[in-house]
N, C-alpha and C positions, 0 to 999 in steps of 0.2 A: 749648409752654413759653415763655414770657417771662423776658429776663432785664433788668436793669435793671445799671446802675454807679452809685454815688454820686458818682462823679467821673470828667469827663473824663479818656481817655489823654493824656499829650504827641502835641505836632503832631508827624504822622506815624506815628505809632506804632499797630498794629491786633493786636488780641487775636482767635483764631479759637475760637468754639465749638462744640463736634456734637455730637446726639443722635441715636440709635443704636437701634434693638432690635434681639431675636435671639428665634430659636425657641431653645425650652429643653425640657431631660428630664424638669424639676420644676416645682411652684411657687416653692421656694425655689433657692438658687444650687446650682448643679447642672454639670458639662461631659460632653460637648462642648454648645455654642454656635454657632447659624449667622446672619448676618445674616440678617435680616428687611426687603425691600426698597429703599430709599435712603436710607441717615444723610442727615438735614439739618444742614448747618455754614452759619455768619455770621461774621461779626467786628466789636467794637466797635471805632468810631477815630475821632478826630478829636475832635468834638462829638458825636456819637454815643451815647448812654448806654443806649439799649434795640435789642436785636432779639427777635425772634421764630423758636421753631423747632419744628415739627412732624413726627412721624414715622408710620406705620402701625403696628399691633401685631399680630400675629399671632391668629387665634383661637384660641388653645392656650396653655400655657404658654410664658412668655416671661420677658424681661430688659431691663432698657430702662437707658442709661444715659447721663448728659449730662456730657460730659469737655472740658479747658482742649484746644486745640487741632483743627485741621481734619481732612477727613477722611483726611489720608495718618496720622492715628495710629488710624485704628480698625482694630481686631484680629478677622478673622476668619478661621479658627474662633476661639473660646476653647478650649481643648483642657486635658484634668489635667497639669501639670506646664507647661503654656505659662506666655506672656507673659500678663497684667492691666495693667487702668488702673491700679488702687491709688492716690496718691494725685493721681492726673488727675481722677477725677471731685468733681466741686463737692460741698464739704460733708467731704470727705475730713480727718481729722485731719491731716495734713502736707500741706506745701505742693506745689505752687499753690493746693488745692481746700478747707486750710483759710483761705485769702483771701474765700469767699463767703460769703453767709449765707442766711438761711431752709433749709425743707426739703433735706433732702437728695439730691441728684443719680442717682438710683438708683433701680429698681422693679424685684422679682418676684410675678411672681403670674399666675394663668390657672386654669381651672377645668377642662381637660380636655389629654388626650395632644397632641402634636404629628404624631400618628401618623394612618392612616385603614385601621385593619387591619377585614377584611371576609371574609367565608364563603360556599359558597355546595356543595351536595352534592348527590351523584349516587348516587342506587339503585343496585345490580349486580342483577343474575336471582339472583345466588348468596346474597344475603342481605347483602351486605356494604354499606359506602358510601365514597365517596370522597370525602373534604373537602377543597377549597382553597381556602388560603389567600393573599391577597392584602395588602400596603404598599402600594397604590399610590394618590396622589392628591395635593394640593393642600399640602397640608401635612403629609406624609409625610417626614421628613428625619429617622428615625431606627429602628434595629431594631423587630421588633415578635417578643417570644415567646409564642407561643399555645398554650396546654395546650386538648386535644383530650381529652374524658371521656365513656365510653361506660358500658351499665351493666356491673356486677358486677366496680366497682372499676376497670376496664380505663381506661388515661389514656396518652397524650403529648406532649410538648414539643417544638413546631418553631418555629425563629426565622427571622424573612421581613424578609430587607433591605430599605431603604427601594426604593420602584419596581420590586419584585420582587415576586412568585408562585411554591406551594409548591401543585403540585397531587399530590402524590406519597404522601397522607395517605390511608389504609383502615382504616376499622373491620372488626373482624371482624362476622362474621354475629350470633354471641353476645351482643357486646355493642351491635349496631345498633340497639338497640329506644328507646333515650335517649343522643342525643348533643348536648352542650354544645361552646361553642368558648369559650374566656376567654382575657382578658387581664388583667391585672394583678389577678387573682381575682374579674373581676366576664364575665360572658356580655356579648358584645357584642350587639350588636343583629342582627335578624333571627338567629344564633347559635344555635337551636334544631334537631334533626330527627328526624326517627324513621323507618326502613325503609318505603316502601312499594314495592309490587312493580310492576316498569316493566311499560308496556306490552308492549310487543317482544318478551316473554319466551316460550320456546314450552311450550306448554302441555303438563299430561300428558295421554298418551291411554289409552283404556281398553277392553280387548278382553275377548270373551266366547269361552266354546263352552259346550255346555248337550246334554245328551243325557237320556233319562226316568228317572236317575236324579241325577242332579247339576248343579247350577246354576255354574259356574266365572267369576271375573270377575277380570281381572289390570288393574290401575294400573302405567305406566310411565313416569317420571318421566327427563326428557331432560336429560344431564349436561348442567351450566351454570346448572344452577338449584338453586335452595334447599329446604330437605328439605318435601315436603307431605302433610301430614295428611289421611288418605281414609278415609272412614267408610262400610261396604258394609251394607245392609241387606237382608235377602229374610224376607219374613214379619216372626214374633217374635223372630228375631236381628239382632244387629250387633256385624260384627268391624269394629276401626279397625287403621290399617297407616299408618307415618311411612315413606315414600316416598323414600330416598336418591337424590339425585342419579347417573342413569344406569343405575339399581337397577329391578327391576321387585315387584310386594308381591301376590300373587294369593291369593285366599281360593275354598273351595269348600265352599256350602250342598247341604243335601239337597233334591231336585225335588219340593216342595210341589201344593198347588193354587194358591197365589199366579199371575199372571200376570204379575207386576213388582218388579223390586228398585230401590234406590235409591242410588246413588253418590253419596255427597255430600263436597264438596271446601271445607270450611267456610271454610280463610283466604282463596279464590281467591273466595269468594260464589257458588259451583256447584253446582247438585244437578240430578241425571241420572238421569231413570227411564228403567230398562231393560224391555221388553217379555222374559218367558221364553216362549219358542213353539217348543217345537223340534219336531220331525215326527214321526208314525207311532206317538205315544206310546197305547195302547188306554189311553181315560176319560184321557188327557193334554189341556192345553191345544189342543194340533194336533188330537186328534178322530183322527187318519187320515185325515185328508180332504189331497189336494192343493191346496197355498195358492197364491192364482192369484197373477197375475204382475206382481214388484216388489213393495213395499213395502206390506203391509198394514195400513192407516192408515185409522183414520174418524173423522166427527167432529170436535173440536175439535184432536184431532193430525195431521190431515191438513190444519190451517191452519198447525199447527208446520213443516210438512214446508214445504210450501211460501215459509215466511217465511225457511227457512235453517234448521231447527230439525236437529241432531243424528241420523245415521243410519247405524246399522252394519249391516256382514252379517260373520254369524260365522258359524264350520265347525260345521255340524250343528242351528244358530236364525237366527228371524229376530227380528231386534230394533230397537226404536226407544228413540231414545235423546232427549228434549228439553232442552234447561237452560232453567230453571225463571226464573233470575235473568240469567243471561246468556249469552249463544247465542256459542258457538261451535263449531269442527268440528274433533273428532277422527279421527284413523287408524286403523282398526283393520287 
């Protein structure tokens, strides 16, 4: 900003002026007010009749103002119910600042917060998620309130002082399936998530027993984890079982000529065929014959076994167990 005089001061005599920004709450006048790195102040005098003075603006909303005097009159904070320039700055109706002329002494405006509020979420096994919430950054110098909105209505409100974090925020499991972070009723950026199941989490396991007239398969789902959907099939049936945390869900088919049932654990991408073999059964699977020894596998599941593929012995069968989509190993 240039200013110019029409006329020299008296010899001796020196006029001081500064220009000022501030981070702001708005684009219009707004408190509190924080400077915005170093008012630049001059002074005309003498023969003197122009200076020059420049300041930085903040990339956020801001306030900028060029006032009679140095910089022991700049005010910061501006705070509601403080002190103001009023009529210090140029252009001002009363004096000093009605002595100048052209545009007015003064600018608000900016296009976005003075804030850097930011998200960032953590899966639980139990279906939940943790949101936190983060102020901190460059130009962070003011509150930030973030409404946290899950579905089926579920929402809350936490305010994150400036250079602070709020990691203390969980969705429930119910509504983890769409959660938003906002501020000032717009989603921040990266602000979106949706539950997925962490790795780390331990898996259900799935135990059999089987004798020549009944096929028995129990799902048991290890507390700490989120409820899961088990779909048991043998032959032309299928029973399905929600899996409570800690809970165990076991179903029990009649002993077919089937050889194999299927487990399948649709949210986890699992399906586990079970071998039914159990012994001594006359025109059963087993035959009556002695099954030699270890794991009776041929064929393309005896490349299962060997890769890591799934393998139970249960009381009274012997069973193989492969996943189909992804291998892991149960307990039985």
């Amino acid at each position: 900003m240039k200013l110019e005089g029409n006329l020299p001061l008296c010899e001796g005599a020196e006029q001081y002026f500064t220009l000022v920004s501030y981070f702001a709450p708005r684009p219009q006048f707004a408190t509190p007010q924080y400077v915005y790195g170093s008012p630049d102040s001059d002074f005309l005098g003498g023969t003197q009749t122009e200076i020059e003075l420049n300041v930085e603006v903040p990339e956020c909303y801001t306030q900028v103002d060029l006032i009679w005097g140095g910089v022991d009159e700049v005010i910061d904070p501006l705070v509601e119910n403080g002190p103001r320039y009023g009529s210090k700055k140029l252009g001002d109706r009363g004096a000093p600042g009605n002595r100048s002329s052209g545009p007015p002494g003064w600018y608000n405006g900016g296009d976005k917060n003075c804030t850097t509020p930011a998200s960032t979420f953590a899966s639980n096994c139990d279906g939940t998620v943790t949101v936190s919430l983060s102020n901190d950054g460059k130009i962070s110098r003011y509150p930030v309130e973030f409404e946290v909105r899950g579905e089926n209505g579920w929402s809350t409100k936490v305010t994150v002082d400036p250079g602070k974090a709020n990691n203390e925020t969980v969705v429930p499991a119910e509504n983890a399936g769409k959660i938003e972070v906002l501020v000032d009723g717009k989603v921040i950026e990266g602000g979106t998530y949706t539950w997925e199941r962490p790795e780390d989490c331990p898996l259900p396991a799935v135990t059999t027993e089987a004798d020549c007239e009944k096929f028995t398969l129990t799902a048991t789902n290890p507390e700490g984890n989120s409820p899961v959907k088990v779909e048991f099939t043998y032959g032309d049936k299928t029973e399905t079982r929600t899996v409570e945390p800690g809970k165990s869900e076991t179903v029990i088919f009649k002993a077919g000529d089937e050889e194999t049932a299927l487990v399948v654990l649709p949210e986890l991408g699992l399906e586990l065929e079970v071998v039914y073999a159990p012994e001594g059964c006359d025109g059963g699977t087993g035959g009556g014959e002695e099954p030699p020894p270890g794991l009776p596998v041929t064929g393309a599941a005896a490349g299962g076994i060997a890769a890591g593929a799934i393998a139970l012995l249960a009381i009274g069968a012997v069973l193989f167990v492969m996943a189909r989509r992804r291998r892991i190993h149960f307990t039985a």
